[in-house]
N, C-alpha and C positions, 0 to 999 in steps of 0.2 A: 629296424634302425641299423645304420652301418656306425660298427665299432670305433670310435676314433681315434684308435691304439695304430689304424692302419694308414693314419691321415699324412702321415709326414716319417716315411722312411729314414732320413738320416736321425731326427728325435730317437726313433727308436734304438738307432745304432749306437747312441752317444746314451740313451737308456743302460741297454745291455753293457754297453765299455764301463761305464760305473759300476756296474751289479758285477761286472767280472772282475775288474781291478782292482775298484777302489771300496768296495763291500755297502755299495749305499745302494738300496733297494729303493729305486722308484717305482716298479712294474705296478704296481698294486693304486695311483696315484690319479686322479681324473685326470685326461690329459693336458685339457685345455687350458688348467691351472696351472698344470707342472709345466705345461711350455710358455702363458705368460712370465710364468717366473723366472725359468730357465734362461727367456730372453732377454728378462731385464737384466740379470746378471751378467750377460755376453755383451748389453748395452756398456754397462760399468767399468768393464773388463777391458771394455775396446774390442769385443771380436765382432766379426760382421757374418759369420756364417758357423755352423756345429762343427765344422772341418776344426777348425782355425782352434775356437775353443776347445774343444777335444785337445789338441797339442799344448794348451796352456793349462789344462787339468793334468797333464802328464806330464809337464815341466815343474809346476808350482805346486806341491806340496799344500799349502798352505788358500789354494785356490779352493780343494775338496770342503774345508770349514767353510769359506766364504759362501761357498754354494749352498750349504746346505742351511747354516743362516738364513739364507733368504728365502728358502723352498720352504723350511717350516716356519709358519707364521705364529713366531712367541708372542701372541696378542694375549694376553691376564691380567688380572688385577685379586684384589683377598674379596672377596663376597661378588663376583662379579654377575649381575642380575641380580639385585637384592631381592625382590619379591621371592625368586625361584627357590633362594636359601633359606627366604623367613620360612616357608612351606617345610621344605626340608627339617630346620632345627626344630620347629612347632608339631609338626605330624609325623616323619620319619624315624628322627633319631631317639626321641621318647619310646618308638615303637621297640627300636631294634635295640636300646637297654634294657625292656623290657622281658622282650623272648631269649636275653642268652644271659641274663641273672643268672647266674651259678651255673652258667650249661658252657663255660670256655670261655677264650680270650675276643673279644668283637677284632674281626678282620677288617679292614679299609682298601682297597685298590684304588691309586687315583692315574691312568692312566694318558699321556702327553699332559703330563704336570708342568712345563716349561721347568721358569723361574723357581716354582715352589707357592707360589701364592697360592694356588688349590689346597692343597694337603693342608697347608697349615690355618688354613680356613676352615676347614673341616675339623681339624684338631681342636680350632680354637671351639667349636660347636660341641662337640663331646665332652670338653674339657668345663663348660658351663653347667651339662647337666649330669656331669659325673662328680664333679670336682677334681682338681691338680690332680691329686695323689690317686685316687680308685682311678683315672685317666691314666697315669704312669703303670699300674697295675695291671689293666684289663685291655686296652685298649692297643693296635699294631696296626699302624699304617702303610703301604709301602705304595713309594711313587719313581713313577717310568716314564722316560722322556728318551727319544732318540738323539738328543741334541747334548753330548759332551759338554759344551760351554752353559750353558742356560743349567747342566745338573751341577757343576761345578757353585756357579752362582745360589741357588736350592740351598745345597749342603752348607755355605756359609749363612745363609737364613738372616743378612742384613742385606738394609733397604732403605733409599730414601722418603725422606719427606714426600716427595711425590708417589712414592709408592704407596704409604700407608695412608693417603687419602681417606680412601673407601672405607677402614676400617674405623667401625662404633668407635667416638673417645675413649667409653668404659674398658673397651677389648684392648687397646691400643695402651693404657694405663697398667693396666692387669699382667698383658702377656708381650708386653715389648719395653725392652732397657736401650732408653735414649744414650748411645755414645758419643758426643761431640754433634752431629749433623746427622748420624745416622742411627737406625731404628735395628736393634739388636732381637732375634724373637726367643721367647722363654725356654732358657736350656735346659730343662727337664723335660719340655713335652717335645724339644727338638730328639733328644734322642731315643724319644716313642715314633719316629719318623725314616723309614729305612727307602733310601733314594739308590737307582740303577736303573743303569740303559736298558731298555728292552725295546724287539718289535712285537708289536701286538697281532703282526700278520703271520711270522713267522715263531717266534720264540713261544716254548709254554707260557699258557696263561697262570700269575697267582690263581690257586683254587680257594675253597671253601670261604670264601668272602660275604662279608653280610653287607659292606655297601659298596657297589663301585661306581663312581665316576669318570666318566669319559665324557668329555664338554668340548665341542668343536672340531673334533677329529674325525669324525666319518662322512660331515662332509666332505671332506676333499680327497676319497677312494672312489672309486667305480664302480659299480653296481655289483662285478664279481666278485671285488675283496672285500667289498660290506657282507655279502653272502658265506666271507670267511672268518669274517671277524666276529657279526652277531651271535654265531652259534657257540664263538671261545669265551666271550663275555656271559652269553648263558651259562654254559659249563665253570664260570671260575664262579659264578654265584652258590651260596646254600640257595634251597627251596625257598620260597621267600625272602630272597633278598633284595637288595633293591640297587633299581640302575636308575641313575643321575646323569642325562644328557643336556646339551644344549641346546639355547630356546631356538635354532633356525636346523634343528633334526628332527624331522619327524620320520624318520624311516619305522621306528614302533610303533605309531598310531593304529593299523592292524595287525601285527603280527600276533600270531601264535606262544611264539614264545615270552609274551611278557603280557601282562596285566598292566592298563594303565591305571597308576596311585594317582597321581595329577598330571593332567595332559597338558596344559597352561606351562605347568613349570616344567614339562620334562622327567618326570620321575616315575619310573615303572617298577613292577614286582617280576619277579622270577615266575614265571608255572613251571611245577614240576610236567615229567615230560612221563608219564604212566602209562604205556600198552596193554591192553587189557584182550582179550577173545575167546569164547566159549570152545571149547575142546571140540571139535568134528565142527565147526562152524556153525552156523542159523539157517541155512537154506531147508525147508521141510516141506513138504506139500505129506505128508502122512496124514492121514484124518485120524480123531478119537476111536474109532470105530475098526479102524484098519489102519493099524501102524506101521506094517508092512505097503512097501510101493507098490501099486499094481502098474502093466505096463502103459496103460494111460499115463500113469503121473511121470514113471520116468522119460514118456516120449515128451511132455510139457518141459520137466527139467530141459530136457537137452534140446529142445526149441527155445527157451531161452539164452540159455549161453552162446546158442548159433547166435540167435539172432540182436546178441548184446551189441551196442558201438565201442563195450573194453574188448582188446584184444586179450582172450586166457590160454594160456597155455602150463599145464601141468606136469610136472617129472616126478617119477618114481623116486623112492626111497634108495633104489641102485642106479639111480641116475639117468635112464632109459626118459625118452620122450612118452606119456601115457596121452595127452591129448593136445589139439591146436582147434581152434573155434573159426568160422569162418572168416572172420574180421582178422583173426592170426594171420589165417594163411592169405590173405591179401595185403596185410600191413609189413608180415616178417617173412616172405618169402618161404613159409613152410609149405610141402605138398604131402599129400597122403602116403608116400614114400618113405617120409619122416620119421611115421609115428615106428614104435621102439624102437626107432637108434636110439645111440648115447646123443647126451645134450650136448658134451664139450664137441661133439663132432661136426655141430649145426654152425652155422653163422651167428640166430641168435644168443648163440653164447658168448661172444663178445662183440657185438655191435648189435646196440649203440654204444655200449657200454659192458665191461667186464665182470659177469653174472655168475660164476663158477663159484666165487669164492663167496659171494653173499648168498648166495643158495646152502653151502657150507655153512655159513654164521647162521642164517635162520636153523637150521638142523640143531646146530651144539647150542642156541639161546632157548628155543622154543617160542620165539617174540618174532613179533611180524617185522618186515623192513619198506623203507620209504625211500626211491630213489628220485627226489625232483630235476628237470628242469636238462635233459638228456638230449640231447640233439643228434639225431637219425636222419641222415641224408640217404637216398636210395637212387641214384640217378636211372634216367632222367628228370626222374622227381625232383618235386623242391624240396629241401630241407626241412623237417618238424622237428619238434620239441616234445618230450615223451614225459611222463612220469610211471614208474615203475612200481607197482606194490609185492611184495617176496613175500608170500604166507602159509606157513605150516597147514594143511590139513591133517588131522586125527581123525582114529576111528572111535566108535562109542567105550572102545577100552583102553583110551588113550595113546595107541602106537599110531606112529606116522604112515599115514595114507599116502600121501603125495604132497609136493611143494607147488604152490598154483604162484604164477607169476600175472597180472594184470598189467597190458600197456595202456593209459591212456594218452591220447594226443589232445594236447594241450597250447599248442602249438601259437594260439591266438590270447589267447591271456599271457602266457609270456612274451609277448612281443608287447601286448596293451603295456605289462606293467612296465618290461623295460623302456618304453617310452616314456610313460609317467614318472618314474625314478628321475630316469635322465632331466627331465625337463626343468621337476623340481629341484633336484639338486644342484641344477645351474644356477636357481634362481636365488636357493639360499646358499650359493658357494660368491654368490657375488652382492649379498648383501651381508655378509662375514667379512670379505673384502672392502667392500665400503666401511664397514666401521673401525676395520683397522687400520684404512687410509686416514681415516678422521680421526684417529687417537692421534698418528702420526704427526698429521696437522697439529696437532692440537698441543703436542709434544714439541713441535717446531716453531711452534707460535710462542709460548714461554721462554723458548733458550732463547727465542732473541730477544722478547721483554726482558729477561735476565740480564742479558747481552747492554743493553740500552739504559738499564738501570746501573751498572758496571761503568760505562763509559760516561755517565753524570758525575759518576762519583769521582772519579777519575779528575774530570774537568775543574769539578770544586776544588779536589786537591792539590792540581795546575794551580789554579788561582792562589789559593791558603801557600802553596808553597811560593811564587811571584811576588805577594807581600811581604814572605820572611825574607826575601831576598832585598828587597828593593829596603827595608829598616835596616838590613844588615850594611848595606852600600853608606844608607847615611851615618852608621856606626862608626864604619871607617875614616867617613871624612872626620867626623869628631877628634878621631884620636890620630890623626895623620904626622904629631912630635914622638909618638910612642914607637910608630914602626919599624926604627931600628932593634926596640927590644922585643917586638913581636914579629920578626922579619918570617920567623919558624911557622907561627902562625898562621901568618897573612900567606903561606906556601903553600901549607896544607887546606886554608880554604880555598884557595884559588885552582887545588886540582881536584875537591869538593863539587866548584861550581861548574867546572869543565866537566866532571863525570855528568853531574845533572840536569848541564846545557844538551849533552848527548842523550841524557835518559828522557829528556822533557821533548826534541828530535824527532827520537823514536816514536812517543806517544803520539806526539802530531802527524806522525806518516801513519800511523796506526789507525787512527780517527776515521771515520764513515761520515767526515764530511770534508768539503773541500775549503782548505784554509790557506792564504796570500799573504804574505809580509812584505811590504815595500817601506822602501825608506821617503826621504822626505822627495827626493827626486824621480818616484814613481819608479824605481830601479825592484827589482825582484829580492828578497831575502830567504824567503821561505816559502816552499812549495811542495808540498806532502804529497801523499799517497795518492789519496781521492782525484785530485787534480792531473795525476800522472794516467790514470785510469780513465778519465773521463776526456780529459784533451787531446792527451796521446804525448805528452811532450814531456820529457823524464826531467827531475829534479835538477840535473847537471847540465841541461839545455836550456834552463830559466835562469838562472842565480846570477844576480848583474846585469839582466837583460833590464832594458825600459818593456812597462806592460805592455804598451803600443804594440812593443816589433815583434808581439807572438802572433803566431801564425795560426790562429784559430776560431772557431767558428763563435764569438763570445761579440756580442753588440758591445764594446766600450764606447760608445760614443753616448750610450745609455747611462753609462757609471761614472763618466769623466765629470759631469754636472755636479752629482755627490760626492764625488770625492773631493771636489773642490770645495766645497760646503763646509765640508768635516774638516777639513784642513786647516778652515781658517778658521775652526770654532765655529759658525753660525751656527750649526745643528750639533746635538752629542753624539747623536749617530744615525744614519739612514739606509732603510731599509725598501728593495728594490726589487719588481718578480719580472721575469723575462720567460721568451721564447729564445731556444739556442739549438746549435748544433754539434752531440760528441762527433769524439775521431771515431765512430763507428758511422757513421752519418744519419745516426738516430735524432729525432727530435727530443729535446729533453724539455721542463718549465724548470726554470732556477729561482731560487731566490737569497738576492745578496745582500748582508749585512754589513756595513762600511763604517768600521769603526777605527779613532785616532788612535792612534800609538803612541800613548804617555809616559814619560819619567816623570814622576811626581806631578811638582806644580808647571813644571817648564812649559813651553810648547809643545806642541805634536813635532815627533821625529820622524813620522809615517803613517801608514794606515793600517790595520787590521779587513781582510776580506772574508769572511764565514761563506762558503756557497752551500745552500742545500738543494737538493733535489726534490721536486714536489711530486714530478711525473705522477708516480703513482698514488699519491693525495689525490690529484687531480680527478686523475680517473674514477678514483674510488668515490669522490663527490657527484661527478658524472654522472654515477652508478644510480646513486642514491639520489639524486635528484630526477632521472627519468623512472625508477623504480613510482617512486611518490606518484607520477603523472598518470600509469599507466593504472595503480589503485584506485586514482580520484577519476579516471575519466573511465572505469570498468561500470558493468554494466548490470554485472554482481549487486545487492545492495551491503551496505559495508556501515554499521552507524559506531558511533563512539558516545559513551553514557555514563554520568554524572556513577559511583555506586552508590551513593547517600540519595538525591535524588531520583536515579531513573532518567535526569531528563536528558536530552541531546546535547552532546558536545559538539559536534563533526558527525557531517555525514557525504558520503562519494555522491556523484555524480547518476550514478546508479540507480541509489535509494531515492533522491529528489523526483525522478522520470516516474517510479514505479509508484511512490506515496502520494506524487502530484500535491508536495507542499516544498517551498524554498527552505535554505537553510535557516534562516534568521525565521520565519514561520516555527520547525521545527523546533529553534529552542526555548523558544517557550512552553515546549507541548512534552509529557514524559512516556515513554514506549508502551507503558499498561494503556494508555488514553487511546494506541490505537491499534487494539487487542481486543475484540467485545466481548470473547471467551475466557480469558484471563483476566481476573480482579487484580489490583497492585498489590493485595496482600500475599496471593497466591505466586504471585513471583517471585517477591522480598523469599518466599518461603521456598521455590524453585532455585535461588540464589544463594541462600545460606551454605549447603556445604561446597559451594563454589568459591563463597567469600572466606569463608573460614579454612580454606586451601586444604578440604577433604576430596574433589575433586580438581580435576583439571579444564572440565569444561563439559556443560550440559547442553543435552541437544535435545530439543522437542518440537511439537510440529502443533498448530493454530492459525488462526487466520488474521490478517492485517487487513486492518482497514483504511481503501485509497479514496481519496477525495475525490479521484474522476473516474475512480472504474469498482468502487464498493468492496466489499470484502472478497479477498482473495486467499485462498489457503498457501501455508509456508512452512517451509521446517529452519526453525532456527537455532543455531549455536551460538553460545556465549562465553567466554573465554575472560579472566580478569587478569590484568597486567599488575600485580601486588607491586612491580620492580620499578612501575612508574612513579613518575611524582609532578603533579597527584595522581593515586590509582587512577586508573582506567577499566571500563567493562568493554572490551569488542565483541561487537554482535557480526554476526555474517549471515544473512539471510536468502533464503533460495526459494523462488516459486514454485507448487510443487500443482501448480493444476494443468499443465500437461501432463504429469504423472498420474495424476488422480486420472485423469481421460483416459489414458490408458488401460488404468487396472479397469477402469469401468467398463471397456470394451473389451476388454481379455478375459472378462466374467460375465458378460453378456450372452446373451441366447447366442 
């Protein structure tokens, strides 16, 4: 596979210009991610090319935060994947209070902690099976994030209502102090909580740790920097300790270096990393009888090693070349000229890779060494992939014989895995993505129900306050002999109602809907924001105009009927939907409400126009009404079922073809009736932890029975709608006797 570090030259230049200038290390980052990102933010930015932004990351200061905001995706919440944590609190941390009873303080690492919701999830878990205080005592957390702002947020350890969602009532009662709106977290277990910048690629790893978590971060490195990271994650662990990933990593699922505890949830143990090897090694061909080698055997020995596919090659204890095997001298360009020179004088002493000094370290450890994953190009050759074994031999009186070096070419399995890496970690780098686009959603959908609920209230208090107004006017006439002694009065409310007249203005240009004031002669009064934006004709181009003489794309000859209506009192008010055209020349659906403009009991002075915009109502009904069509005329069968009875509610189009019974047929008839291998009790009984919402939905497979074509086998799932009313059970069923033919013929002679 081609590297895609090389796919776009200037990325990398604008790579490097960060890492030099600005100390932000992307090198180590998938790329394809780092440059979605990268590009969205040049989208934001306004730059149209790396040049362009490049000069605005070196002008702005303040550009370097914004970027890197966006690159690290602060996606958390406090128990995020509950299943993964029940595992956790239930089987791990009981383990790991367990084993360090009186043997030191329990260590924590929580590594790209964002916000803080990690750690203090985790705190809050220890802090249950420890209690507060032996927790204050024993226990030391420390969490690292590259992101300055998101650690800053952490260290203050309050949050919204929306934050603390996810957390248990009882946790949220126990270990969080409500201040006003926001959720304060418990200040004794916060300061068992030690938060700092670190990179996990570069910077030392905390050591001697018994649990750490890292959740979400190794998808989005590259196969080389996961290859740097997993071994410093191993390394900050004690022997058995345990690593906490997330659910879309499975880069551990075989490695070596970790034992999987639950592979569902993500959570592994430590293997200690033990080299072991007999002193002179295990190779013997000596018999019981004759423990001395006669020269048969040692002419076998050394027909083996020739004829091995490792390439071996051997150094003396002074450094001297003592042997090279066939496969050597064809793989590493040694000739029989070689043998006792010194090593450092050969080429394989450093290429593929730099062997002088590890040959050195095997001598001073007496432990073998392991170099994977070496690339040895030898032109014209193609390029391989080596792994290297460095191993002491000894003699029977334990002095060093020679250092034997093994190449293997490997060359085809790391390219398999690097493709497999690559593939999968596409697929779970973009369904990480997806779920963080959907919180976002999901975050943007609230603030404007928030928004929407804001602007009701708002509108009631428009009105509440128009009332006290309109009492207050008749107060005045009442006392209209008093005015000279209230002259002071009547000054200060009347610069009252002027400030209010502009605050009430404002609100109305403010509004996300479009609202008209005319008086009695159809003349403009008021003309807000919505209307400025949707017409195109600014506030101070209406006021005193007649509606007639606007110049825009609005059917009046539609509204002219009702407003005449309302005018004259016949109606209280009428409501009216059109097709129109904004000043963009977009088609919009409106719909106007025409309402009189009263003082008291008087006459109408004018009219009131509300305009809303349906468009995307519209659409969205659209939506859902061709969604329906395309369910009921599928071909799927699709039934809907009483839960108390069993029997049919609804069924598609689908199911009718396949059952060969109509729908009014079907509801008289209940799903067990037409099932010959299923009794109704045995369902009711298949249903129960469905109904009682232990499951989400049961799937099994039986045969349906069809009025024109007999029983036919099926696998079906059931699914109950508790949210409906009245419940609902959806059945979705699928034929499964082309499958059955299948297996039958794929198991056939």
């Amino acid at each position: 596979m081609v590297d895609d570090k090389a796919a776009d030259p200037e990325l990398e230049d604008l790579i490097r210009h960060l890492q030099e200038i600005r100390q932000l290390d992307f090198r180590g980052y998938k790329r394809t991610s780092l440059q979605r990102r990268i590009r969205q933010r040049m989208e934001e930015a306004g730059c149209a090319d790396y040049t362009t932004y490049r000069a605005l990351v070196d002008s702005d200061p303040k550009e370097v935060a914004n970027l890197l905001n966006t690159v690290l995706i602060n996606v958390t919440s406090f128990f995020r994947d509950p299943e993964a944590w029940t595992v956790l609190r239930e089987e791990v941390v009981p383990r790991i209070v367990e084993q360090k009873k009186d043997s030191g303080p329990i260590r924590v690492w929580s590594v790209g902690c964002a916000s803080g919701q990690e750690p203090y999830s985790v705190a809050m878990v220890f802090a249950e099976v420890l209690g507060i205080e032996n927790f204050c005592r024993s226990v030391k957390i420390y969490a690292n994030d590259l992101d300055e702002d998101a650690l800053r947020v952490a260290r203050l350890a309050t949050y919204t209502a929306r934050d603390v969602e996810s957390v248990p009532p009882p946790l949220l009662e126990k270990y969080f102090d409500r201040i006003n709106s926001h959720y304060v977290f418990h200040r004794e277990l916060r300061k068992c909580i030690i938060f700092g910048r670190h990179n996990i690629v570069h910077d030392a790893p905390i050591s001697r740790a018994d649990l750490l978590i890292c959740r979400n971060l190794l998808i989005y490195l590259d196969g080389r920097t996961q290859g740097i990271v997993l071994p410093r994650l191993h390394y900050a662990l004690n022997t058995g300790g345990y690593l906490f990933l997330g659910k879309a990593e499975t880069q551990l699922a075989r490695s070596k270096l970790f034992d999987a505890v639950n592979l569902k949830s993500r959570i592994f143990r430590k293997i200690g990393q033990e080299w072991q090897r007999s002193r002179g090694g295990s190779l013997s061909v000596a018999t019981e009888n004759h423990p001395v080698r006669t020269l048969g055997q040692n002419r076998l020995l050394e027909a083996i090693v020739e004829g091995s596919a490792t390439a071996y090659v051997a150094i003396s204890p002074d450094g001297h070349l003592m042997l090279a095997n066939t496969m050597a001298r064809r793989l590493l360009e040694i000739g029989p000229a070689d043998i006792d020179k010194p090593f450092q004088d050969l080429a394989v002493s450093y290429r593929p890779t730099e062997l002088r000094s590890r040959i050195d370290q095997v001598k001073a450890t007496n432990r073998p060494l392991r170099l994977d994953n070496q690339n040895y190009h030898r032109p014209p050759a193609e390029p391989v992939w080596l792994s290297i074994d460095v191993l002491p031999i000894h003699g029977e009186g334990g002095q060093l014989l020679a250092v034997l070096l093994g190449f293997n070419d490997t060359t085809r399995a790391h390219l398999l895995q690097r493709e497999l890496e690559s593939t999968q970690e596409a697929l779970e780098t973009t369904v990480e993505e997806l779920q963080s686009t959907n919180e976002e959603l999901e975050t943007t959908n609230e603030e404007l129900q928030s928004t929407n609920e804001e602007l009701e209230t708002t509108n009631e208090e428009l009105e509440s306050t128009n009332e006290e107004l309109e009492t207050t006017n008749e107060e005045l006439r009442s006392i209209n002999e008093e005015l000279e002694t209230t002259n002071e009065d009547m000054r200060r409310q009347s610069e009252e109602s002027a400030e209010f007249r502009l605050h009430a203005e404002s609100i109305l240009r403010s509004m996300d809907n479009g609202i008209v004031v005319l008086d009695h002669e159809m003349r403009i009064q008021s003309w807000n924001r919505w209307n400025e934006n949707v017409w195109g004709l600014r506030s101070e181009e209406t006021i005193g105009r007649h509606l007639s003489d606007l110049d825009i794309e609005l059917p009046l000859f539609r509204l002219n009927g009702e407003m005449r209506r309302v005018m004259k009192l016949e109606a209280p008010s009428s409501t009216i939907e059109f097709k129109a055209v904004d000043r963009r020349g977009r088609s919009i659906t409106c719909r106007v409400q025409v309402l009189p403009l009263l003082y008291g009991n008087q006459d109408p002075r004018g009219l009131l126009l509300l305009f809303d915009d349906l468009s995307e109502l519209r659409r969205a009904e659209d939506f859902n009404s061709y969604l329906g069509r395309i369910v009921g005329q599928s071909l799927n069968e699709i039934y809907i079922l009483s839960p108390d009875s069993l029997m049919f509610e609804m069924v598609n189009r689908g199911a009718e073809l396949k059952l060969g019974y109509t729908l009014d047929q079907l509801r008289r008839t209940t799903l067990p009736d037409l099932m010959p291998d299923v009794s109704e009790r045995r369902f009711r009984d298949l249903l129960s932890p469905l109904i009682g919402g232990e499951k989400d939905e049961i799937v099994f497979e039986t045969r349906l029975e069809s009025r024109d074509r007999g029983p036919y086998p099926a696998e079906i799932c059931v699914q109950h709608l508790k949210d409906q009313e009245p419940t609902i059970l959806i059945v979705m069923v699928h034929d499964t006797t082309e499958r059955q033919q299948l297996v039958a013929e794929a198991s056939g002679p």
